[in-house]
N, C-alpha and C positions, 0 to 999 in steps of 0.2 A: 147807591142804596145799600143797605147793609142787612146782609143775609140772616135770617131767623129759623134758624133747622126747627121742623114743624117737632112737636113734642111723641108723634105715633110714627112708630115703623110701622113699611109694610107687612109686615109677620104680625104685629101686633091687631094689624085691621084685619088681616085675614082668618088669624085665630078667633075675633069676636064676631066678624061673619059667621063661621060656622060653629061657633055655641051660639048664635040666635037661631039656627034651625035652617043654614044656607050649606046647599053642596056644590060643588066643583064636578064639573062637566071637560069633557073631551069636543068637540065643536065637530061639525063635518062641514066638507066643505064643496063644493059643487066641481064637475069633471070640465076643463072647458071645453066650451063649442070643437065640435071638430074641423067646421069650416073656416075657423079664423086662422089667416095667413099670420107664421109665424117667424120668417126670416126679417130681418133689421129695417129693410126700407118695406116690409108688405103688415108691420105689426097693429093688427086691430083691422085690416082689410079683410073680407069676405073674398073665398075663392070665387074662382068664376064658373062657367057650366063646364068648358073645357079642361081645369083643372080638378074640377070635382072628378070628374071623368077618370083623367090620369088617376088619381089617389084611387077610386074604386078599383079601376083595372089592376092597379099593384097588389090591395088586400088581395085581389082574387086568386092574382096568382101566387102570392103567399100561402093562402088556405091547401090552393090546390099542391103547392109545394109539399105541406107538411100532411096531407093525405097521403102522398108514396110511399 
């Protein structure tokens, strides 16, 4: 097939985007789950009760770490 370079750049649609009255935004984006397992064979897996466990006791003893 024989390629047809479109006649608009992208600079060109962007610039007439925003002379019709269009802004540009910065996006946000969501923090993930904290319970989702994320080593290689646990990715997109849900901790379990015992693991959740583990993970709190650690913040905890972190918080209280940096209380001293």
């Amino acid at each position: 097939m024989k390629q047809v370079p479109k006649p608009n750049t992208d600079e060109d649609l962007i610039r007439e985007f925003l002379n019709k009255g269009g802004s540009i935004k910065k996006g946000k984006t969501k923090p993930m789950p904290t319970d989702l397992g994320l080593s290689n064979n646990q990715w997109g897996n849900k901790l379990t009760k015992e693991e959740k466990a583990l993970v709190k006791e650690q913040e905890e003893a972190r918080k209280a770490a940096r209380k001293k």
